[in-house]
MMTF fields as JSON, N, C-alpha, C and O atoms, coordinates in Angstrom:
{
  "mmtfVersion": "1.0.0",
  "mmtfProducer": "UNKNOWN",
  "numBonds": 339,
  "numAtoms": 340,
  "numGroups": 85,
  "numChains": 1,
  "numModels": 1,
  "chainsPerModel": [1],
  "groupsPerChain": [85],
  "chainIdList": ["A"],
  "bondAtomList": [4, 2, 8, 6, 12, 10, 16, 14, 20, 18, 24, 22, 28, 26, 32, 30, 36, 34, 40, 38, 44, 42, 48, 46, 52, 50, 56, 54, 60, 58, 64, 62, 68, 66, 72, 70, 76, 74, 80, 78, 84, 82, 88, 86, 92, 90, 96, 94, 100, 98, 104, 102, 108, 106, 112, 110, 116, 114, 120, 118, 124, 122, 128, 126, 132, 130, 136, 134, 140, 138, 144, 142, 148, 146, 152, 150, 156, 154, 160, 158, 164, 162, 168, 166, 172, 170, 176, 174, 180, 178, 184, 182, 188, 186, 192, 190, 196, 194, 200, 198, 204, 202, 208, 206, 212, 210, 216, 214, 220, 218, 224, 222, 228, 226, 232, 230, 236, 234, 240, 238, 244, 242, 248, 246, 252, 250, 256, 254, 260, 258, 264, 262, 268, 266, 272, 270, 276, 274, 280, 278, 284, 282, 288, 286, 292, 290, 296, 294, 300, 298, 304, 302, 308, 306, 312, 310, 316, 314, 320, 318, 324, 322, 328, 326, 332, 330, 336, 334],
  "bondOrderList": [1, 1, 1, 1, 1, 1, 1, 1, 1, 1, 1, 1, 1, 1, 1, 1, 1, 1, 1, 1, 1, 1, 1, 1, 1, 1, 1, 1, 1, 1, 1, 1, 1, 1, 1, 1, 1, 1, 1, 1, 1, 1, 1, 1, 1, 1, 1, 1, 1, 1, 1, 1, 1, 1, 1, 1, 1, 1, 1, 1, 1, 1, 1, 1, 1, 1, 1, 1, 1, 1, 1, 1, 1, 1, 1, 1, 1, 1, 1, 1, 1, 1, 1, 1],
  "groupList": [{"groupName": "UNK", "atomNameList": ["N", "CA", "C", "O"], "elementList": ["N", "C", "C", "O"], "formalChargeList": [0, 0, 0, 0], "bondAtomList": [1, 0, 2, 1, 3, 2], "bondOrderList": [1, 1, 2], "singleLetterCode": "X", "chemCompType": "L-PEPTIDE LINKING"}],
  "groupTypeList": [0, 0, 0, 0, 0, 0, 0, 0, 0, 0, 0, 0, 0, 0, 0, 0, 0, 0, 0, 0, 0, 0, 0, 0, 0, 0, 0, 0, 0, 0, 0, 0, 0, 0, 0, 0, 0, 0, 0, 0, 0, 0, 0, 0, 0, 0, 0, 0, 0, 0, 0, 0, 0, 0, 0, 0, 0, 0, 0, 0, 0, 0, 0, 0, 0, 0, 0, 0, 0, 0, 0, 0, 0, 0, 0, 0, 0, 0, 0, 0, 0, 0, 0, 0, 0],
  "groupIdList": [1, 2, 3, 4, 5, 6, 7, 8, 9, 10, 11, 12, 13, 14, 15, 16, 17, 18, 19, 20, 21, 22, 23, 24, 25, 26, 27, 28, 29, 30, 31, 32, 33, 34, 35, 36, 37, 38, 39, 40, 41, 42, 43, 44, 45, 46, 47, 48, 49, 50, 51, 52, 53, 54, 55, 56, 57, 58, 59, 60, 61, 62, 63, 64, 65, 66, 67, 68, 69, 70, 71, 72, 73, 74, 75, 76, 77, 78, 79, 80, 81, 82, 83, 84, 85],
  "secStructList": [7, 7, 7, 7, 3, 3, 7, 2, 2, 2, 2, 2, 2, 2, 2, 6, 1, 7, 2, 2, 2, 2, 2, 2, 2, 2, 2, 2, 6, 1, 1, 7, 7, 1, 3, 3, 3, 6, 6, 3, 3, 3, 3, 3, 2, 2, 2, 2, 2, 2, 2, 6, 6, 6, 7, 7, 1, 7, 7, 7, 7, 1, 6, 6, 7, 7, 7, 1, 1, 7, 1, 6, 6, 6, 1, 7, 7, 7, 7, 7, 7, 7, 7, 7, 7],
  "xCoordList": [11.422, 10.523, 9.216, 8.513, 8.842, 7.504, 6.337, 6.283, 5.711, 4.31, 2.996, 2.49, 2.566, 1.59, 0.194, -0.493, 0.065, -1.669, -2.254, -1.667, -3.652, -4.652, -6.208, -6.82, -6.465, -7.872, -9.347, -9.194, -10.563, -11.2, -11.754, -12.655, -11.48, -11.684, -10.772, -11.149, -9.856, -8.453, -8.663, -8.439, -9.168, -9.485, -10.364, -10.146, -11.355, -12.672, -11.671, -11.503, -11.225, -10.839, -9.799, -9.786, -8.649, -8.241, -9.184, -8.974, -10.484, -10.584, -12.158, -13.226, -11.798, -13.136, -14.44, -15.409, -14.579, -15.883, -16.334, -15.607, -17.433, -17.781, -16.915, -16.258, -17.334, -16.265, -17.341, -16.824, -18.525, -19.81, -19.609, -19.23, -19.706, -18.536, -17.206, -17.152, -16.293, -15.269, -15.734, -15.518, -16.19, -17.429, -17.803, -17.368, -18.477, -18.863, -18.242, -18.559, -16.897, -15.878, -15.393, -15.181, -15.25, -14.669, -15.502, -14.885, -16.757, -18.003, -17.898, -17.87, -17.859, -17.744, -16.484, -16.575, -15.242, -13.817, -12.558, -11.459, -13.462, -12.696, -11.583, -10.96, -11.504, -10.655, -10.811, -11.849, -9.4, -9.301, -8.176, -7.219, -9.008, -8.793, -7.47, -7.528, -6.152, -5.124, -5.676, -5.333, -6.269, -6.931, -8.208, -8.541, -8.901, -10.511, -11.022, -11.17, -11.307, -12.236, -13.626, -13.778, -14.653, -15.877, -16.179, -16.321, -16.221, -16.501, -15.09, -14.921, -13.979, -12.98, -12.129, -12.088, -11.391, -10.304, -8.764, -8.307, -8.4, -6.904, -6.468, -6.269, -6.217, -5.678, -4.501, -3.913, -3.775, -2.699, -3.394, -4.435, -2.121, -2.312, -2.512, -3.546, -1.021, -0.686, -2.02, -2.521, -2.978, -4.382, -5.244, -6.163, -5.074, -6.227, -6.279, -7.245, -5.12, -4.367, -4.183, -3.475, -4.508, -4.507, -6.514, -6.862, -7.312, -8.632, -9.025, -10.082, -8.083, -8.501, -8.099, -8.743, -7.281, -6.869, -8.058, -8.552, -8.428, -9.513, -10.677, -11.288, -11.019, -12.579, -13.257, -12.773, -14.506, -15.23, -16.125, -15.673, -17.524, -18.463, -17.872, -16.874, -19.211, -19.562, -18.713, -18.488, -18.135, -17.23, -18.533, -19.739, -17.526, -18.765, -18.621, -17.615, -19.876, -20.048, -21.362, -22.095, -21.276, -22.63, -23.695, -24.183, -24.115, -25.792, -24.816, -24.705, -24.419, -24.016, -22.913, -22.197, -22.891, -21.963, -22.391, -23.455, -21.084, -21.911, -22.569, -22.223, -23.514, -24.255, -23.795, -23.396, -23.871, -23.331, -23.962, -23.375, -25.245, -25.808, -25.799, -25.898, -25.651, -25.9, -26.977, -27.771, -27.133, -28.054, -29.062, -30.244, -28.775, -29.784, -30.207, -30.868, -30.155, -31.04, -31.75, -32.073, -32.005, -32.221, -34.274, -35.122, -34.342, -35.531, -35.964, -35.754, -36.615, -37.12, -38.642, -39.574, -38.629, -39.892, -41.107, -40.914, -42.262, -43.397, -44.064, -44.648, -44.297, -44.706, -45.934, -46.491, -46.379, -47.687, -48.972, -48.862, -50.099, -51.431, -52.131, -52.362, -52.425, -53.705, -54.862, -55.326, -55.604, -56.899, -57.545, -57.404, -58.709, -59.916, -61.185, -61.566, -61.409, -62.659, -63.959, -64.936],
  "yCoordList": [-5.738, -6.846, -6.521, -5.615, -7.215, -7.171, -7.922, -8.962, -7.263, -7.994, -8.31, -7.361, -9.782, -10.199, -9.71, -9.891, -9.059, -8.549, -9.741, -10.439, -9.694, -10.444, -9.577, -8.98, -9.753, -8.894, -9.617, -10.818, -9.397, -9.73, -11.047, -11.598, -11.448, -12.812, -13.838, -14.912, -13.488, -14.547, -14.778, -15.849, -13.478, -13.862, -14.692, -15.542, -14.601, -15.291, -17.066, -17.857, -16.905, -19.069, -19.077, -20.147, -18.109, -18.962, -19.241, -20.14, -18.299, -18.676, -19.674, -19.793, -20.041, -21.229, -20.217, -20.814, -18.9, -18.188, -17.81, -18.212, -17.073, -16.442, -14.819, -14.32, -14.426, -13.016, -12.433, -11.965, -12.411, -11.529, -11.801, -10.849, -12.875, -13.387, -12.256, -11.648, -12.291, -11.85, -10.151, -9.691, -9.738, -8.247, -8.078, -7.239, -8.792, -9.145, -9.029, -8.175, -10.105, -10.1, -8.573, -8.046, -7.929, -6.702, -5.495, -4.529, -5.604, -5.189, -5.577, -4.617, -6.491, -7.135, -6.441, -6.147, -6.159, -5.81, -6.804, -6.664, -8.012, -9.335, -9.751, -10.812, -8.687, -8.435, -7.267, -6.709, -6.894, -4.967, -5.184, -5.875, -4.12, -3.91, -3.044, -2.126, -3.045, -2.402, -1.1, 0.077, -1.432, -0.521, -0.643, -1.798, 0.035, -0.085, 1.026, 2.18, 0.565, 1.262, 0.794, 0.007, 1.304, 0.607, -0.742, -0.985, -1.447, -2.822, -3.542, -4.608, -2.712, -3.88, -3.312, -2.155, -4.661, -4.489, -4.739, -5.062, -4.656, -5.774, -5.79, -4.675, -6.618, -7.537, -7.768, -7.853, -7.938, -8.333, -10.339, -10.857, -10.827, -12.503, -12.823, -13.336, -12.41, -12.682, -12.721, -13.81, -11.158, -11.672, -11.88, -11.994, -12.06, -13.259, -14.66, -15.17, -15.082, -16.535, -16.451, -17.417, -15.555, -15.07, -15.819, -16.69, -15.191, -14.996, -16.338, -16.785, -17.088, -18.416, -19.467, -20.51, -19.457, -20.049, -19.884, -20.759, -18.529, -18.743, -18.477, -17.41, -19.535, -19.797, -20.314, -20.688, -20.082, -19.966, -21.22, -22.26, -21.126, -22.082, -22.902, -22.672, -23.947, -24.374, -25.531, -26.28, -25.564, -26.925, -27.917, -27.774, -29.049, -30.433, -30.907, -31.591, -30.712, -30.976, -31.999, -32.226, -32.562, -33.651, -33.39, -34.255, -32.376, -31.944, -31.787, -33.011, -31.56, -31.163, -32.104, -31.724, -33.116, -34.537, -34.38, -33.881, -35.05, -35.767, -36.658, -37.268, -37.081, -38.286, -39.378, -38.999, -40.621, -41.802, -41.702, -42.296, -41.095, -41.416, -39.761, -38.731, -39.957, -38.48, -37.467, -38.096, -36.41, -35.288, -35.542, -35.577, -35.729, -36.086, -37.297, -37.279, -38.247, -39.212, -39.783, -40.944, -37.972, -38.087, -38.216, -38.868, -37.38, -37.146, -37.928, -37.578, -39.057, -39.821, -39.652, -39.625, -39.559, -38.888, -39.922, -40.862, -39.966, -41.147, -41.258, -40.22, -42.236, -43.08, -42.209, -41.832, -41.874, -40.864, -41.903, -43.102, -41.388, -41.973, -41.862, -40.838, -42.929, -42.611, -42.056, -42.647, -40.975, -40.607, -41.455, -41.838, -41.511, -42.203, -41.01, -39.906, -41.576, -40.934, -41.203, -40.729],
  "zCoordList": [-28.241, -28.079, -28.803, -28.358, -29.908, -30.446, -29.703, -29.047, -29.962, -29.041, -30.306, -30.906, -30.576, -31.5, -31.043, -30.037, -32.128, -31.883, -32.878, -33.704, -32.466, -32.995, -33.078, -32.192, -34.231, -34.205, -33.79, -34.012, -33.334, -33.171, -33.831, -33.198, -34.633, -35.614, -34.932, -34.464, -34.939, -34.841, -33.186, -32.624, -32.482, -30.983, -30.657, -29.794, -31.207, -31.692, -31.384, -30.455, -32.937, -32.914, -32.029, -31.42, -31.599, -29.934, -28.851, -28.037, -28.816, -27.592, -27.94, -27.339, -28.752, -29.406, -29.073, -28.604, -29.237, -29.296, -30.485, -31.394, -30.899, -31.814, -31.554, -30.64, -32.837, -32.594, -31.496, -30.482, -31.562, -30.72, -29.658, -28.975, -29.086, -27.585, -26.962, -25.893, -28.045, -27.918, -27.248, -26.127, -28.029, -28.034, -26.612, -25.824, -26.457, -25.276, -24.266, -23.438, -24.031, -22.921, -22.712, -21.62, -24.07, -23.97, -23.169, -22.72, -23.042, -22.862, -21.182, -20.412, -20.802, -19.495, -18.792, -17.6, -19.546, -19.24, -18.784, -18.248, -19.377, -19.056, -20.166, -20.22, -20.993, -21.974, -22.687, -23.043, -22.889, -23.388, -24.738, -25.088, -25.168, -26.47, -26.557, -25.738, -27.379, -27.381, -28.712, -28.59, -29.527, -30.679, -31.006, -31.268, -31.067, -31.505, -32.37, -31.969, -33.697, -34.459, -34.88, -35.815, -34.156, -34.56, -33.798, -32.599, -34.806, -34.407, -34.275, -33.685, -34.99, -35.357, -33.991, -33.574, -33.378, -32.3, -32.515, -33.611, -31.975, -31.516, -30.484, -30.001, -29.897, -28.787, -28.663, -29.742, -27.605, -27.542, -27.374, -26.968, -27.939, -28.046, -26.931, -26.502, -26.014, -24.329, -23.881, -23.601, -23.724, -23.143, -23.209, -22.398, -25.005, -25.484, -24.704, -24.136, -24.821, -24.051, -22.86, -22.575, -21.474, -20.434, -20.268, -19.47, -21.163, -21.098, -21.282, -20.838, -22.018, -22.534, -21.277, -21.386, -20.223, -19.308, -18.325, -17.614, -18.437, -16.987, -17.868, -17.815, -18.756, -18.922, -17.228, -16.159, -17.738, -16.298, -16.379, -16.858, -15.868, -16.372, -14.451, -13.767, -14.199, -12.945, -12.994, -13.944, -11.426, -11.764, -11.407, -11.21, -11.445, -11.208, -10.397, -10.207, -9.269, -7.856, -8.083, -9.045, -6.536, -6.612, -7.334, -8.062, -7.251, -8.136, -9.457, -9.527, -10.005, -11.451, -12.159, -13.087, -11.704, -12.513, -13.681, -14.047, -14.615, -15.862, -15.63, -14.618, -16.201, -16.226, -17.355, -18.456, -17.039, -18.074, -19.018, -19.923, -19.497, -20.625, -21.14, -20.474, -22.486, -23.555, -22.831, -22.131, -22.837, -22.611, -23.795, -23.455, -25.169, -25.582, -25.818, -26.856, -25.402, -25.138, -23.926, -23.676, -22.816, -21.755, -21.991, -21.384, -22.987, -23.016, -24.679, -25.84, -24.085, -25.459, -25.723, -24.92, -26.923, -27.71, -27.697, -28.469, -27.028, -27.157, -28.026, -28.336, -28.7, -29.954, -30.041, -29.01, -31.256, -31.725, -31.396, -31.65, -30.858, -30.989, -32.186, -32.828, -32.408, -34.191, -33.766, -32.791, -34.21, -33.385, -34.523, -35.685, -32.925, -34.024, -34.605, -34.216, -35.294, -36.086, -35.615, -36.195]
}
């Protein structure tokens, strides 16, 4: 049985992070490295795709809904004053 490695880049775009992210998780121990030289890793895929299932982040409870309107057009910018002279 072969098992697909993936190196720090390729872990990076499964798990929609930057590779420095990826660094990171590894750093945390929320993902382990099967080879490491330096900066460069490899991963097994399985728990790249293990890591990618339990992304984290706050679920959405009463205080933290989306709201119907954009985040940025929460805060609108007020028209400039002309100073006088």
């Amino acid at each position: 049985m072969t098992e697909e490695l993936v190196d720090t880049k390729q872990a990076a775009k499964i798990l929609g992070v930057t590779p420095r992210r990826v660094l990171a998780l590894v750093e945390d121990g929320r993902l382990t490295a099967v080879i490491k030289a330096g900066r460069n890793h490899l991963f097994l895929a399985e728990d790249v795709r293990k890591v990618e299932r339990k992304k984290g982040g706050r679920p959405f409870g009463s205080k933290n809904k989306p709201k119907d309107q954009p985040i940025a057009s929460a805060g609108k910018r007020r028209p400039v004053k002309k100073r006088s002279k």
